[in-house]
PAMAR-90614 format. One record per atom (N, C-alpha, C): y, z, x; residue number from 1; residue in one letter. Coordinates in Angstrom, 3 decimals, padded with zeros to 6 digits. Layout:
BEGIN
ATOM          Y          Z          X   num   residuo
ATOM          Y          Z          X   NUM         a
...
This chain:
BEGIN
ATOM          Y          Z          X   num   residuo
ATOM   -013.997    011.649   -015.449     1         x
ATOM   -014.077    012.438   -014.244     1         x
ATOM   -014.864    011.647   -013.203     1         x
ATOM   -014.211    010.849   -012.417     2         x
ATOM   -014.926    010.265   -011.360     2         x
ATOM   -015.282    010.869   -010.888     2         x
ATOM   -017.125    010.802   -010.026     3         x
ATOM   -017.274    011.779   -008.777     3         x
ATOM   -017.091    010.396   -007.886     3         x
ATOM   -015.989    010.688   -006.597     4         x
ATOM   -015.784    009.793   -005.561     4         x
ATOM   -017.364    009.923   -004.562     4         x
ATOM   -017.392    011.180   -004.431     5         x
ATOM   -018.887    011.256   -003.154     5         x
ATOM   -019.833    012.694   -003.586     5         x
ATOM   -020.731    012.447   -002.904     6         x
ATOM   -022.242    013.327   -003.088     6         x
ATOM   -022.543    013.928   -001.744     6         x
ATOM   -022.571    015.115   -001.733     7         x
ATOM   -023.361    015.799   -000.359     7         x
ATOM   -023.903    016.868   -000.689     7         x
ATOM   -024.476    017.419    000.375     8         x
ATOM   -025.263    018.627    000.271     8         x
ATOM   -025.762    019.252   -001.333     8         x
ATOM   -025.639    018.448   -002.424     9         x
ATOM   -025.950    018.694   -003.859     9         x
ATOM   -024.274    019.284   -004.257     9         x
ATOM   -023.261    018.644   -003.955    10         x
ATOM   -022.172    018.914   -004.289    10         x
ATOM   -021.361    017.364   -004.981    10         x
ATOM   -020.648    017.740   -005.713    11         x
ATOM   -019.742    016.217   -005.957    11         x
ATOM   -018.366    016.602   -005.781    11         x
ATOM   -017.847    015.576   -005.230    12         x
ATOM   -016.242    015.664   -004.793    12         x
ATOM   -015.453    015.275   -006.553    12         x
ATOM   -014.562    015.409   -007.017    13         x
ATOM   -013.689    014.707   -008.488    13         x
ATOM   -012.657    014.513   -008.066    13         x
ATOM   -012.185    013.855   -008.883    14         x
ATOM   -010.992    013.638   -008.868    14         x
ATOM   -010.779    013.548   -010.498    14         x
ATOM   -009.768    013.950   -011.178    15         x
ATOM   -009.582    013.954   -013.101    15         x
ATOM   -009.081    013.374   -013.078    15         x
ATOM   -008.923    012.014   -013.752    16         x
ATOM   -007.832    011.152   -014.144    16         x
ATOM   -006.585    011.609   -014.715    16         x
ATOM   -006.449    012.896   -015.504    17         x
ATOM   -005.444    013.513   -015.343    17         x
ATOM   -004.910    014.419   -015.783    17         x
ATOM   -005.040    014.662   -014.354    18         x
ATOM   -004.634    015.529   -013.008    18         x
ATOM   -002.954    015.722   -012.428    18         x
ATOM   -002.579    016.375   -012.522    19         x
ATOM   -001.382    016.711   -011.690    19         x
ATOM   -000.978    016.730   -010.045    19         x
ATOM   -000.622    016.559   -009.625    20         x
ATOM    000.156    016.276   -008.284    20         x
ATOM    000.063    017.487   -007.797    20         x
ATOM    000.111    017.947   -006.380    21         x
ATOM   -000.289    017.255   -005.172    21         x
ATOM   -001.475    016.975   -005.365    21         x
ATOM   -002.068    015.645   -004.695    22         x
ATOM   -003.457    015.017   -004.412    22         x
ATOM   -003.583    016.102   -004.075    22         x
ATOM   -005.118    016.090   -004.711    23         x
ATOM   -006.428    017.172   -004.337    23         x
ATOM   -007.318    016.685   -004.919    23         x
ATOM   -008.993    017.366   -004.704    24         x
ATOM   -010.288    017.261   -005.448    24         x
ATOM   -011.159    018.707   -005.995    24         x
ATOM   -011.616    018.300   -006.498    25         x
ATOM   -012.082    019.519   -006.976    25         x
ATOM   -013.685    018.999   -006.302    25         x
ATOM   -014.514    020.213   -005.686    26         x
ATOM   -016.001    019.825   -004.917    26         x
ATOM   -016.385    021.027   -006.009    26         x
ATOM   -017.969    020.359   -006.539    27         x
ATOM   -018.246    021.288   -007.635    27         x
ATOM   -020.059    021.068   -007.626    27         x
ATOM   -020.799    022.042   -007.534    28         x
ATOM   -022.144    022.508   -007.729    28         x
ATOM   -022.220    023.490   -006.603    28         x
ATOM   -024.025    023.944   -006.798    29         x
ATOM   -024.634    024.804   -006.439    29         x
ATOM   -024.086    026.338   -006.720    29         x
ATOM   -023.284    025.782   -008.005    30         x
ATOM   -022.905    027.448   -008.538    30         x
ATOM   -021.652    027.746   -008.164    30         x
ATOM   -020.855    026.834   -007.673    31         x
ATOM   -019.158    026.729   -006.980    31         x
ATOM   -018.313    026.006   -007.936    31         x
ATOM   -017.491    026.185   -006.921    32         x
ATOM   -016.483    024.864   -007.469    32         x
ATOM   -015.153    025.395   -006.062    32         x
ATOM   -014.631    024.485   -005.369    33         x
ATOM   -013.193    024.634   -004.979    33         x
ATOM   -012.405    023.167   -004.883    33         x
ATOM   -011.487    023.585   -004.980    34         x
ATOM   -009.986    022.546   -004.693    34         x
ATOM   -009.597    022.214   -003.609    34         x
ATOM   -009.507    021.501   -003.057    35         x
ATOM   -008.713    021.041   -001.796    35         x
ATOM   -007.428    020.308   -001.717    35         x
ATOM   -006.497    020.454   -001.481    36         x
ATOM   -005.329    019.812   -001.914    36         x
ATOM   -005.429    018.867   -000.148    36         x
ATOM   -005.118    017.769   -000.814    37         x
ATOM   -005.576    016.556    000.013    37         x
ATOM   -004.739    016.600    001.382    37         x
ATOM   -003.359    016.574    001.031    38         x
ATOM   -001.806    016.149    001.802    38         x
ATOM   -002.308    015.424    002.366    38         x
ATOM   -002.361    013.824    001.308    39         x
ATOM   -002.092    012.414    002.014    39         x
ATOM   -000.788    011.830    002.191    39         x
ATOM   -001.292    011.309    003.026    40         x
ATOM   -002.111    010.446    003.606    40         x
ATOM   -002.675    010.762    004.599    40         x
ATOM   -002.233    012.068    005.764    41         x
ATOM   -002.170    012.451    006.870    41         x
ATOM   -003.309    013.469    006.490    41         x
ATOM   -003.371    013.986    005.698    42         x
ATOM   -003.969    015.664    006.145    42         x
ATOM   -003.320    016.701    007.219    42         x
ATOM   -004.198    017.453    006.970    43         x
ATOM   -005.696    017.467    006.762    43         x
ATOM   -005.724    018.408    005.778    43         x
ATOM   -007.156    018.470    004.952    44         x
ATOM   -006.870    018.890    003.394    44         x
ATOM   -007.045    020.370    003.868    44         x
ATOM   -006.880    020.724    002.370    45         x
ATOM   -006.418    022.963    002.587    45         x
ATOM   -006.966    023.310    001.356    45         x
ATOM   -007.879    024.425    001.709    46         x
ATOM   -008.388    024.849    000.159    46         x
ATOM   -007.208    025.742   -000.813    46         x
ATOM   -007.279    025.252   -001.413    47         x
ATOM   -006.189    025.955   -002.862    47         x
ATOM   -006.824    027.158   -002.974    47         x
ATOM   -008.457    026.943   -003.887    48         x
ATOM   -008.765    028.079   -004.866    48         x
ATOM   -010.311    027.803   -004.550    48         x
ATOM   -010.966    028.949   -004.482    49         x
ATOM   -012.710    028.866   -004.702    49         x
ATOM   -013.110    029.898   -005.258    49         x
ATOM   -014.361    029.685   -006.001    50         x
ATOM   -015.292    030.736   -006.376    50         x
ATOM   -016.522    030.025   -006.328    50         x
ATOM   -017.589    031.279   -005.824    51         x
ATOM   -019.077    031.003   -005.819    51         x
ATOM   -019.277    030.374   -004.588    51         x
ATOM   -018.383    029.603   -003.599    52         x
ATOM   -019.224    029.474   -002.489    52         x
ATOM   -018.871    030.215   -001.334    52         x
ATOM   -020.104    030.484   -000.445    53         x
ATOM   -019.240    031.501    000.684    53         x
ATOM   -018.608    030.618    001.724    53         x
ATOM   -018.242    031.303    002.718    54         x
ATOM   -016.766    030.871    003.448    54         x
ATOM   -017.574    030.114    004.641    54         x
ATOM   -019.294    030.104    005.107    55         x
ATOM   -019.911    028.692    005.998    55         x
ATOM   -019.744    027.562    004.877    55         x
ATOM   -019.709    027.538    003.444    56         x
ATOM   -019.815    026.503    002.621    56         x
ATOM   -018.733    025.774    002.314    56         x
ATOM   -018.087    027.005    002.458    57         x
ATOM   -016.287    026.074    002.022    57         x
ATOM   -016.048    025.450    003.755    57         x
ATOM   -016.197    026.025    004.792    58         x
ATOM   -015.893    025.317    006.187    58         x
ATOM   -016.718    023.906    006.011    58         x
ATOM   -017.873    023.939    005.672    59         x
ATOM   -018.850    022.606    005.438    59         x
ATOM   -018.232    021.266    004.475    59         x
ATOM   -017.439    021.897    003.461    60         x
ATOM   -016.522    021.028    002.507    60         x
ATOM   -016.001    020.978    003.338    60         x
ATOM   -014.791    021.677    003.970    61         x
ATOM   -013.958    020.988    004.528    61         x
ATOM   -014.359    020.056    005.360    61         x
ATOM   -014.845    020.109    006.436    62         x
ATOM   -015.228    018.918    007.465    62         x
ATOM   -015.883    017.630    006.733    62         x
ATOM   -016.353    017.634    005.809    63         x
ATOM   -016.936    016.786    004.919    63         x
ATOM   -015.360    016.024    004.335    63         x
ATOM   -014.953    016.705    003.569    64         x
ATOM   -013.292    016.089    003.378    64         x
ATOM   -012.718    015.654    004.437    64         x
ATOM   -012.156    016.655    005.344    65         x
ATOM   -011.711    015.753    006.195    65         x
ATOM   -011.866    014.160    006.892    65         x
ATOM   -013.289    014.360    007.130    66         x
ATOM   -013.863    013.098    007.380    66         x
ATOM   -013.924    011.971    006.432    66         x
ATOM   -013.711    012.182    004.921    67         x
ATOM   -013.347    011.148    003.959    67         x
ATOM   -011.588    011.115    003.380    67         x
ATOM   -010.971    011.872    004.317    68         x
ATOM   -009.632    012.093    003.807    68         x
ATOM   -008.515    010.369    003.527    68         x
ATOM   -008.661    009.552    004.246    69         x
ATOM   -008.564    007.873    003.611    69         x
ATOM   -008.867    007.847    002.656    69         x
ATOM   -010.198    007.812    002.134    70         x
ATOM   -010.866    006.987    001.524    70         x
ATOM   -010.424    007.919   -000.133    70         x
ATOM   -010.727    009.285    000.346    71         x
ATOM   -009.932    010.202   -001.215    71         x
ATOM   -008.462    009.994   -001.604    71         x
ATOM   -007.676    010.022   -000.373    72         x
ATOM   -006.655    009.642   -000.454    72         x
ATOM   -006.407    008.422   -001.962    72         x
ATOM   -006.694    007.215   -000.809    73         x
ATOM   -006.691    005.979   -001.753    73         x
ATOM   -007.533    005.881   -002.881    73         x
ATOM   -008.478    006.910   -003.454    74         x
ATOM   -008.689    006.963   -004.889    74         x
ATOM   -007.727    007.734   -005.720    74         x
ATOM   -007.523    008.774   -005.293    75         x
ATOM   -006.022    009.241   -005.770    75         x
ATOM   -004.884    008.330   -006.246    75         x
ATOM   -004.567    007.841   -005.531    76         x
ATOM   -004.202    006.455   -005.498    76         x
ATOM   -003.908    005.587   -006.627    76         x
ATOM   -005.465    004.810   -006.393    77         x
ATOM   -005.741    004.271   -007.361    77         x
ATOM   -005.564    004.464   -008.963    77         x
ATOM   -006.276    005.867   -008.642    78         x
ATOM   -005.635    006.809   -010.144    78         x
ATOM   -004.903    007.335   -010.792    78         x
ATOM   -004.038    007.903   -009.881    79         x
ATOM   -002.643    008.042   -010.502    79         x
ATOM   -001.190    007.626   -010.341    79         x
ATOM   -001.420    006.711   -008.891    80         x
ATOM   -000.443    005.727   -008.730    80         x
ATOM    000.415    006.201   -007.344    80         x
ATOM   -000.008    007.557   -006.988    81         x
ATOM    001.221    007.886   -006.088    81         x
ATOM    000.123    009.292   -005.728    81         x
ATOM    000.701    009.816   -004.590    82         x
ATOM    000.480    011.260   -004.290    82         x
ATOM    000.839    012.749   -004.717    82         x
């Protein structure tokens, strides 16, 4: 389970494997949600959450968005395709 990045006491994953469409799973402070990536372009979309409220999931998002390349191309890396 790679964590790609670290913020606010959260880690972004990605599972080696994982099923299609690119997404990450962002997980602490008592949460967890999904973002399904739609790379290469975006911009990512939450799937599913529990435990964080809805200023926290807006805070992931802009946080994703702003690394949406860089997740992208670990996706990538990991499973070969989008």
């Amino acid at each position: 389970m790679p964590t790609l990045h670290r913020f606010d006491g959260l880690s972004v994953v990605i599972y080696p494997n994982d099923h299609r469409p690119a997404h990450v799973h962002v997980r602490g402070n008592g949460g967890e949600a999904i973002f399904i990536l739609h790379c290469p372009d975006g911009p990512p979309e939450l799937r599913e959450t529990f435990g964080f409220r809805r200023a926290e999931v807006a805070r992931i998002d802009e946080e994703l968005t702003s690394l949406l390349t860089t997740l992208c191309q670990h996706w990538r890396t990991i499973h070969g395709h989008y």
